[in-house]
KELO-802325 format. One record per residue (C-alpha): z, x, y. Coordinates in pm, whole numbers, padded with zeros to 5 digits, always signed. Layout:
ZXY...
//
This chain:
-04101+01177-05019-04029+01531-05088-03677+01642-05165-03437+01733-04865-03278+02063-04824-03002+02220-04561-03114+02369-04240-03115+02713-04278-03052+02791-03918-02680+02580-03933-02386+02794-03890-02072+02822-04044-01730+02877-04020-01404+02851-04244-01079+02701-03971-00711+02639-04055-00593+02296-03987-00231+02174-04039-00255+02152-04390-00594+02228-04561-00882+02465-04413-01222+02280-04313-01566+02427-04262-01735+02393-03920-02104+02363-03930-02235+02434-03610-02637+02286-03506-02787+02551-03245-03015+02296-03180-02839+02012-03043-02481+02221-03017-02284+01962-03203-02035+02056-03417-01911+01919-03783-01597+01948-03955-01633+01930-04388-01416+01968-04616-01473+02186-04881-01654+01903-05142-01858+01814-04887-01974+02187-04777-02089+02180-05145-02284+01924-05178-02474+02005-04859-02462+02393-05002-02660+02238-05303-02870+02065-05108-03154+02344-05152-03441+02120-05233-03473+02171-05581-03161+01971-05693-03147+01629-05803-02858+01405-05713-02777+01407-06067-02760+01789-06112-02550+01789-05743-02271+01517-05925-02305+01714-06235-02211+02024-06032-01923+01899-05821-01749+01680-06154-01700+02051-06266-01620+02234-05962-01351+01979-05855-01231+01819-06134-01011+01568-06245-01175+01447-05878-01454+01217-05936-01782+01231-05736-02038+00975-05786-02394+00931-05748-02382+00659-05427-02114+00900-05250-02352+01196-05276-02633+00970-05212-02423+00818-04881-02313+01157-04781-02699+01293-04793-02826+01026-04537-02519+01066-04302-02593+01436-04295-03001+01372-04287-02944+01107-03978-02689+01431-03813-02999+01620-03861-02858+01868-04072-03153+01861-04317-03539+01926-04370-03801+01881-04621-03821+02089-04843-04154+02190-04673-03938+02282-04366-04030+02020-04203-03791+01869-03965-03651+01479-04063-03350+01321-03888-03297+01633-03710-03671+01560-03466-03562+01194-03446-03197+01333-03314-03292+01535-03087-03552+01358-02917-03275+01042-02899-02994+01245-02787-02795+01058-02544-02951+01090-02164-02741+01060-01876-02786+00680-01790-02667+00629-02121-02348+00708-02016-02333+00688-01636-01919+00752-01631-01942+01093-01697-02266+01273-01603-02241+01651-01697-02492+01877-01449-02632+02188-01544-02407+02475-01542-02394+02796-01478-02364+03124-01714-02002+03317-01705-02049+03608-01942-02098+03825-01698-01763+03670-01427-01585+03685-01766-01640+04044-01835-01540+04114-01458-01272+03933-01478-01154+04128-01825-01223+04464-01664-00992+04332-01366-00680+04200-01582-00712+04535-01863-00603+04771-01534-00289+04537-01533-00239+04408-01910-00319+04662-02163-00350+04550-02496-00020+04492-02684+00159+04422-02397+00126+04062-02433+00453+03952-02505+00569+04119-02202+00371+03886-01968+00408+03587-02155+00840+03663-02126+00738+03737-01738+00530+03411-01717+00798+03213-01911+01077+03403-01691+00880+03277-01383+00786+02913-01486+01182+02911-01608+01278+02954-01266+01057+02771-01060+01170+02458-01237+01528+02513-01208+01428+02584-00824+01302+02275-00801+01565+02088-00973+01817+02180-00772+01590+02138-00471+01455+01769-00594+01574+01597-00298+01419+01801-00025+01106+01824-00231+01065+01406-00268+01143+01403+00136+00851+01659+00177+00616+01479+00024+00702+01152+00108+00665+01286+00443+00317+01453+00352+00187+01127+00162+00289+00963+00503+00076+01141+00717-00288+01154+00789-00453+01396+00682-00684+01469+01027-00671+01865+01035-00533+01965+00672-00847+01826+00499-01047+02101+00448-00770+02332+00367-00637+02108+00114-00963+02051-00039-01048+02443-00064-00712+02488-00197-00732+02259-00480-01071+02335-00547-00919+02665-00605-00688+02533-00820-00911+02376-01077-01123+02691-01047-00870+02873-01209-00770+02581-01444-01140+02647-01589-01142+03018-01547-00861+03017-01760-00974+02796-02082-01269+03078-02055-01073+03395-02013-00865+03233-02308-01171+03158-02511-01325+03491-02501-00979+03680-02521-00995+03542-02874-01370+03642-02944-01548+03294-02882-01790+03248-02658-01804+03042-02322-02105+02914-02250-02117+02766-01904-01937+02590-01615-02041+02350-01398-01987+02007-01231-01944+01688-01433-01949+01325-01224-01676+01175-01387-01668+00817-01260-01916+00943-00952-01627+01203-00874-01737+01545-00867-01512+01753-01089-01558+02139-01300-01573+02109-01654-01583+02459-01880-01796+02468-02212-01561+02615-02458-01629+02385-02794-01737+02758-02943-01348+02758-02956-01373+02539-03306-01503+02872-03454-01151+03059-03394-01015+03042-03741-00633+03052-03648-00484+02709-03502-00272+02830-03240-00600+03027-03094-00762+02709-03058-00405+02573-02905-00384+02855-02694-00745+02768-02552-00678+02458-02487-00328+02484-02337-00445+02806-02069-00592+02550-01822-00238+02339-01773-00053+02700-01844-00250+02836-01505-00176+02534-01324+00188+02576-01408+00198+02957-01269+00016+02848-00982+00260+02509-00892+00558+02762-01008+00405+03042-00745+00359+02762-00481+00739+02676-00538+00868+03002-00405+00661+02982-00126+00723+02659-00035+01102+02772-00023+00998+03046+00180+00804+02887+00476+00928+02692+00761+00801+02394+00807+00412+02416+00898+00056+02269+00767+00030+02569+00478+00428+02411+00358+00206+02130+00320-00047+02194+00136+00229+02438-00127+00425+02137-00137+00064+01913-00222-00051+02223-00457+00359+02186-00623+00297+01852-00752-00085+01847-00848-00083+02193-01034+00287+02025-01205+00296+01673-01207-00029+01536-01214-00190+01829-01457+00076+01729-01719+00013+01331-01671-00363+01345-01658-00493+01665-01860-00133+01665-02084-00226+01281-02161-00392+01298-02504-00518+00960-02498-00766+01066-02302-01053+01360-02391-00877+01661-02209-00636+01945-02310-00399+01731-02456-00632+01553-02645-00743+01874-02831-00401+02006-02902-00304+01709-03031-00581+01726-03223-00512+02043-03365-00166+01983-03426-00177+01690-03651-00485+01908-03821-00728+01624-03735-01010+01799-03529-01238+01439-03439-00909+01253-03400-01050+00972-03204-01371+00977-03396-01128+00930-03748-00868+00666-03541-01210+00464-03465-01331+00487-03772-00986+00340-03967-00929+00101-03686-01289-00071-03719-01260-00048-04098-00920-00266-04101-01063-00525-03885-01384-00517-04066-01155-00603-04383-01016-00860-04242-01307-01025-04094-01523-01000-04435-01248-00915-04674-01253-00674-04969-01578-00438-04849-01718-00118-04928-01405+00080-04724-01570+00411-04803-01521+00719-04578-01792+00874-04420-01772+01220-04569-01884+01398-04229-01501+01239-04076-01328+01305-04356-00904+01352-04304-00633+01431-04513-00407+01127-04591-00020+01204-04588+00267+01006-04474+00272+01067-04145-00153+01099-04086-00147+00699-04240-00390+00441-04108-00090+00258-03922-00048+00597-03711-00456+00613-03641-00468+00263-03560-00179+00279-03296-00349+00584-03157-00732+00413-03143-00560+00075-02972-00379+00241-02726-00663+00484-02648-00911+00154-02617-00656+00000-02366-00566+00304-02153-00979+00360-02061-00942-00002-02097-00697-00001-01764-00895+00295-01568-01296+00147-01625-01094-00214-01457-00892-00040-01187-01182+00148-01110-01431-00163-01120-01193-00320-00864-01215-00097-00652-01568-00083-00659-01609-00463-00616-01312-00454-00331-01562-00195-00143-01874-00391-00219-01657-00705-00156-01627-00534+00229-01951-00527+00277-02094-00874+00198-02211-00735-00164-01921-00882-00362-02167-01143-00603-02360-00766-00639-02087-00571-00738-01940-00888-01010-02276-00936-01125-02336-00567-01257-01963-00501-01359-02007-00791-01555-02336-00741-01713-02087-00351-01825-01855-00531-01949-02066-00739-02171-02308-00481-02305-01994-00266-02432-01814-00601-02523-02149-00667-02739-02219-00287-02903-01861-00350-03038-01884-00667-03181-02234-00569-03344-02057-00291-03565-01741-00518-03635-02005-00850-03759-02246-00586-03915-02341-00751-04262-02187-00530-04529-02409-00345-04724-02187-00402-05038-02266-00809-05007-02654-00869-05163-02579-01211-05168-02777-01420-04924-02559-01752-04961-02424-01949-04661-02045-01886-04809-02063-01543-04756-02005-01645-04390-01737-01861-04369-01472-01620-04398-01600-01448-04092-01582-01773-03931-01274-01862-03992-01104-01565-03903-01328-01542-03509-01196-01983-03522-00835-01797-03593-00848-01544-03347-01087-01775-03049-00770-02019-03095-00476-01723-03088-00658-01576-02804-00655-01916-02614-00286-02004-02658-00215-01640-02523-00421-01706-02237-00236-02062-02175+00116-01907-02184+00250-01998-01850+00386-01618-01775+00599-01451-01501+00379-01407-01179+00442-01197-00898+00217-01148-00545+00242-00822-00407+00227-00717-00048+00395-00441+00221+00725-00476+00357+00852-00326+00700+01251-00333+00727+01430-00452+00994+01806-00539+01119+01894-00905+01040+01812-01150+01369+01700-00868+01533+01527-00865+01846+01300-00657+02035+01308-00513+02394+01001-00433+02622+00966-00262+02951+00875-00600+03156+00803-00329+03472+00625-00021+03426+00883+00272+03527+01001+00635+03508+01323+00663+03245+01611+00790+03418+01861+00712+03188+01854+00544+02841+02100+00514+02555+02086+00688+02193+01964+00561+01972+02210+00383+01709+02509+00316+01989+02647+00017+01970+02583-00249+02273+02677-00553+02412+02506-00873+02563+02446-00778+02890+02510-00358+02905+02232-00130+03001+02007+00018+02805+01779+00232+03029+01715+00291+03370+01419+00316+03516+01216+00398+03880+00922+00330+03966+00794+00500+04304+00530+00287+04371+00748-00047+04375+01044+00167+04581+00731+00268+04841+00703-00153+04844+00974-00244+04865+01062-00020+05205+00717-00145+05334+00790-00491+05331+01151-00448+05438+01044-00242+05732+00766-00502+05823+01021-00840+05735+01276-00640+06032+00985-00583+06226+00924-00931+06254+01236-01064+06260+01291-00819+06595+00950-00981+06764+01126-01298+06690+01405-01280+06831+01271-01094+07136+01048-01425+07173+01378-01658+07157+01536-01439+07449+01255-01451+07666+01221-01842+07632+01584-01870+07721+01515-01672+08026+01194-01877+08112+01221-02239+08282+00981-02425+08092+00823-02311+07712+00429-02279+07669+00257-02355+07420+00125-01997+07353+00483-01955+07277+00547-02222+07032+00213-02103+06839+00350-01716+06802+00675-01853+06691+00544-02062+06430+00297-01785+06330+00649-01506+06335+00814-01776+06139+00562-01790+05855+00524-01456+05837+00914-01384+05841+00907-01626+05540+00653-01447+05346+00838-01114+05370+01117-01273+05262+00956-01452+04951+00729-01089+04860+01111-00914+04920+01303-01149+04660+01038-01089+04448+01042-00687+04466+01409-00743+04428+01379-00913+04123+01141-00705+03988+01366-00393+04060+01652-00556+03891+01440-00536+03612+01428-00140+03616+01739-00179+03476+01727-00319+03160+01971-00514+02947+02071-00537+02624+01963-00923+02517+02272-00933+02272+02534-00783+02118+02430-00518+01800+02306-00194+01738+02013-00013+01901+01790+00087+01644+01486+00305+01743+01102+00110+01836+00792+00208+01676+00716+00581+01659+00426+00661+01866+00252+00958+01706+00075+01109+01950+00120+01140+02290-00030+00907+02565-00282+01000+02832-00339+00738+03069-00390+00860+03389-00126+00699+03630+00171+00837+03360+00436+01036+03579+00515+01191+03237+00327+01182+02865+00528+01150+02594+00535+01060+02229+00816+00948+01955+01067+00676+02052+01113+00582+02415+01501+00655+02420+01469+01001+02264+01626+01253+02437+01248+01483+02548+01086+01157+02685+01317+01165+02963+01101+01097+03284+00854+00963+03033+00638+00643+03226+00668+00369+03008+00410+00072+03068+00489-00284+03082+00451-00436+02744+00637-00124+02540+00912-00168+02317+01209+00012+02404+01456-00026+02139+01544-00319+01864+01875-00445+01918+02033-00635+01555+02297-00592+01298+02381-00303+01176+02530-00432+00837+02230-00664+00698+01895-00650+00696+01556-00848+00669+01206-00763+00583+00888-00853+00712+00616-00883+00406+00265-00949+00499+00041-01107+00181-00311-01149+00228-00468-01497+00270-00597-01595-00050-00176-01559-00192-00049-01674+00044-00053-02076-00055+00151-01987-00341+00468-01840-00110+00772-02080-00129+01076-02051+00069+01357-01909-00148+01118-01760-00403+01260-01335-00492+01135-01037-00334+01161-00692-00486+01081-00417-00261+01002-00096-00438+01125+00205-00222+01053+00593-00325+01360+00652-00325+01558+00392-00510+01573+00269-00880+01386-00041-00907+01525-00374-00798+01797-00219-00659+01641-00400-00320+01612-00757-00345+01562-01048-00091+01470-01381-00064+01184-01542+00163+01349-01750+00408+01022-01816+00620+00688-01812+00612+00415-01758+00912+00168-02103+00972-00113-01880+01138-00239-01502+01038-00123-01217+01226-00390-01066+01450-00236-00722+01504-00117-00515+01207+00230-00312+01243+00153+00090+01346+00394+00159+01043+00100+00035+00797-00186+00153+00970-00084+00510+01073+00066+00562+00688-00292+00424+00570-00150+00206+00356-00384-00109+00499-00692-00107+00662-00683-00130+01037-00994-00284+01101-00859-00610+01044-00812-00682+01444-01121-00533+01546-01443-00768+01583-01589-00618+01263-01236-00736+01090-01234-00648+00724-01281-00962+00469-00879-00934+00447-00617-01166+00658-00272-01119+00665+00016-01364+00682+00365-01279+00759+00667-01346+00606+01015-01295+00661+01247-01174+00366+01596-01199+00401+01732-00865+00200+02055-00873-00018+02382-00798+00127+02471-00534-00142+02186-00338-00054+02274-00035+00123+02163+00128+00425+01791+00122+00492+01600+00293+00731+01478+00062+01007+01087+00012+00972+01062+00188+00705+00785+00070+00467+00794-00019+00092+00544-00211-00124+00730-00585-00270+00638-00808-00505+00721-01163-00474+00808-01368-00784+00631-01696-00794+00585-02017-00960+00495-01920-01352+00090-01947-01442-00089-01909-01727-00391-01598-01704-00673-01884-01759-00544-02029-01445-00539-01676-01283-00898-01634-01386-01138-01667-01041-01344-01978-01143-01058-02159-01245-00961-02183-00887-01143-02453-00611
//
């Protein structure tokens, strides 16, 4: 085989890091980029094809002296870079670099995150310049970054003080559905992330580096932009390449910190929605998702640059698979790859590295199983369930298996082919198979979480038993006793009734006793006589049964408070209704003041009538937690706006049968899926259970909702596992 020699068409470029400077060697071909230090770029550098690995050790022993470099680093180093494709023959004649190429990962290799074709931006880009020079001359920088700062400064002490009207906003937006705002909150925050990538561009070429594309990426089937700026590692200064990746979240900032005025400035309307949705996606979320450096996004890369460690998960991998390959097979070769190499101080250690590569592994860890159950919940819904575990399985294991394969790799330091060699491996997989089983036998703290509606203690409801017109009602929150009135109503139609069969019963009555006079007059009584009387007298009776009824059922226009308490408000009806015989539509509460005259059908609640000063809960859990309810077990109800377990109950009873229509308060909020009493009910039934709530608790708003978690009987997580159960 002909000697090897460095691409000539590689480029290079000389960084600063944190505390040393690095050499980025850029492939054209495949766009991958490689970070050396300066040893390394020497070796490769003599890697001309007329060298001999002596000669290249001879060379570096003088150039970096007292370091050593030995033959089987220089040899190691070679095939690394020859597998990167970084080298040829030395009859130019492509080696690893063919092979790389033509095995460069496809799409299906990693279905999570597809990246589409993009599109070019040089020529938006130089727009865009041309557009912000007529506004920011050069040198004028630090006057717009003060402005910006000024601004963002501002906003946030806006919002501060304003923290309380802001939750309420969008705990009232998050509340509602979105029918009618959806397309203007989609444009809007597809704006937003427009200018999140417009900006990592406009940074990157602000600083002379080229951006080479944008375009869609399917992150996890989601369509999302994404904005090729990796020509940023070529910016020699650090805080260039922090700048770069920082102007995405910086835009989003300026644009929640605009939407912040505005939102202060509007009265209330669908566009104070959407600034108050923009507010806490271009703030909030922007910081916790791209901010989140455990994750590949901006504040993975500044991170990154910070610490001076530019393939920081690449370098955490690397030490975290090397300490648990030295424990599995002991004392191995532990050398460094010289294409990853870092610099070692005390606060870059290997204890740092690991931490970081763990908690990495179990944050995707927590998203690829949260979003797996949601993809078997919605294959689950539609009969494909088996499906859906079957493939998410078959996932877990492949990646489950490429891992293990690199951790029980033979070593290549061990040439001996003896059955001992093994039986340290073994024993430490027996050590951790048997530490792994005594975790997973633990009896632990268990908890069964459903959705709680609020309601006064012993409460009870009050329906319109006749359909009626509201006269008069009262307010909502008075005070009542057994037996006052709570609303008047009329209903024409019974009133019309009512003076028909009066009118007919004295009709009748009149005949009647016209009859008895003219038999007194008569000598002797026929028997056509006796037959009308009989017939009057039936009929008489009839009116008179049909007008006690009537009566009754007027009586019932007014209607009565059931027992003494505190009218609290019925289910809000959201939109108003339409039937056709309604004397007036109306919407809200019943007893609110604008649904005077308002028709109200038998069968609707008109107020709730319980104690003002304690409280209970309804909880519905679906049917397959249900069994393991108890009476007296806690409940901790988790409220927006209150610190955690500062809400706590007790379940006091628990429903025998499932409840076949879900409360309006769940289904309108979209917070459960109201298909469940419809004949294609979802594969979810609900049981209900009542929740007495603490007595220190204070006020609540009635039927208001709140997730809770019920604490019951302690279980290990084998005995949580699905085919553990009958």
């Amino acid at each position: 085989m002909k000697p090897l020699k460095l691409r000539s068409d590689l480029t290079w470029k000389n960084i600063e890091t944190r505390n040393q400077c690095l050499w980025v060697l850029r492939d054209p071909l495949s766009c991958d980029y490689f970070y050396l230090n300066q040893r390394d770029r020497t070796i490769l550098a003599l890697a001309d094809g007329t060298r001999s690995i002596d000669q290249i050790v001879d060379h570096c022993n003088q150039v970096f002296a007292p370091d050593v470099v030995s033959a089987p680093h220089v040899v190691h180093f070679l095939a690394d870079a020859n597998r990167a494709g970084m080298l040829v023959q030395s009859s130019n004649r492509p080696t690893g670099s063919d092979q790389r190429l033509r095995n460069r990962p496809r799409w299906w290799q990693n279905p999570m995150a597809v990246r589409l074709p993009g599109v070019p931006v040089g020529e938006t880009l130089d727009r865009l310049f041309a557009f912000f020079a007529s506004f920011i001359k050069r040198g004028a920088e630090p006057v717009f970054l003060t402005l910006a700062a000024l601004l963002l400064l501002s906003a946030a002490l806006l919002a501060f003080f304003q923290r309380s009207a802001i939750h309420d906003h969008v705990t009232l937006v998050s509340s509602q559905p979105l029918v009618g705002t959806t397309v203007g909150l989609l444009l809007v925050l597809s704006f937003t992330k427009l200018t999140h990538e417009l900006a990592h561009a406009i940074a990157c070429r602000y600083f002379g580096a080229d951006c080479r594309q944008i375009g869609i990426l399917l992150l996890f089937g989601f369509p999302v932009l994404y904005c090729d700026v990796s020509d940023a590692w070529l910016l020699k200064k650090r805080w260039q390449r922090i700048t770069v990746s920082a102007a995405g979240m910086a835009a989003e900032l300026l644009l929640a910190a605009v939407a912040t005025f505005l939102w202060l400035w509007t009265d209330a309307s669908m566009l104070r929605d959407i600034l108050v949705t923009v507010m806490v996606v271009c703030s909030i979320s922007t910081i916790l998702v791209n901010g989140n450096p455990l994750l590949r996004y901006d504040g993975y890369y500044i991170l990154s640059d910070l610490i001076g460690i530019p393939n920081l998960s690449t370098q955490a991998n690397a030490v975290t698979t090397k300490w648990i390959r030295r424990i599995l097979w002991g004392d191995i070769d532990s050398r460094h790859s010289p294409l990853s190499n870092r610099t070692h101080d005390w606060f870059y250690s290997d204890f740092l590295l690991i931490v970081y590569s763990i908690a990495s592994a179990l944050y995707r860890a927590s998203i690829y199983l949260f979003l797996g159950w949601l993809a078997y919940r919605a294959a689950e819904s539609k009969d494909l369930g088996p499906i859906a575990a079957v493939c998410i399985g078959a996932i877990v294991i492949l990646v489950a298996f490429r891992w293990l394969a690199r951790i029980y790799a033979k070593p290549t330091a061990i040439r001996s082919r003896r059955r001992t060699i093994y039986q340290r491996p073994v024993i430490m997989t027996m050590i951790a198979l048997f530490a792994m089983g005594a975790f997973m036998l633990i009896p632990r703290k268990q908890t069964v979480s459903g959705y709680l509606i609020v309601m006064p203690l012993h409460s009870q409801e009050v329906f319109v038993t006749v359909p009626g017109q509201v006269v008069s009602a009262v307010s909502e929150g008075a005070t009542t006793k057994a037996g006052d009135v709570l609303a008047k109503l009329s209903n024409p139609e019974l009133e019309y009734e009512r003076l028909t069969v009066a009118t007919m019963l004295e009709a009748k009555r009149a005949e009647l006793a016209g009859l008895e006079s003219r038999r007194r007059l008569a000598s002797h009584t026929s028997s056509e006589d006796s037959t009308i009387k009989m017939v009057l007298t039936e009929l008489i009776e009839g009116y008179e049964r049909q007008q006690e009824l009537l009566e009754f059922e007027h009586q019932r226009l007014t209607i009565r408070s059931p027992r003494s308490g505190k009218v609290f408000a019925a289910p809000t009806r959201n939109q108003a209704t339409t039937a056709v015989r309604e004397i007036g539509f109306w919407s809200g509460t019943p007893l609110a003041a604008k649904n005077r005259n308002a028709w109200l059908e038998t069968g609707t609640t008109l107020c709730i009538i319980g104690d003002p000063q304690h409280y209970e809960a309804s909880v519905l859990i679906p049917q397959h937690q249900i069994e393991k309810i108890a009476i007296g077990q806690n409940v901790i109800a988790r409220f927006h706006d209150r610190p955690l377990h500062s809400v706590q109950g007790s379940v006091i009873e628990i429903a025998s049968s499932p409840i076949e229509k879900l409360p309006d308060e769940l289904v309108t909020r979209g917070i459960i899926d109201s298909k469940i009493a419809s004949p294609n009910r979802s594969s979810e039934t609900y049981y209900q259970v009542r929740v007495k709530i603490g007595t220190q608790t204070r006020s609540l708003p009635i039927r208001s909702t709140a997730a809770a978690s019920i604490e019951v009987e302690k279980a290990s997580l084998f005995s949580r596992l699905p085919f553990t159960k009958r």
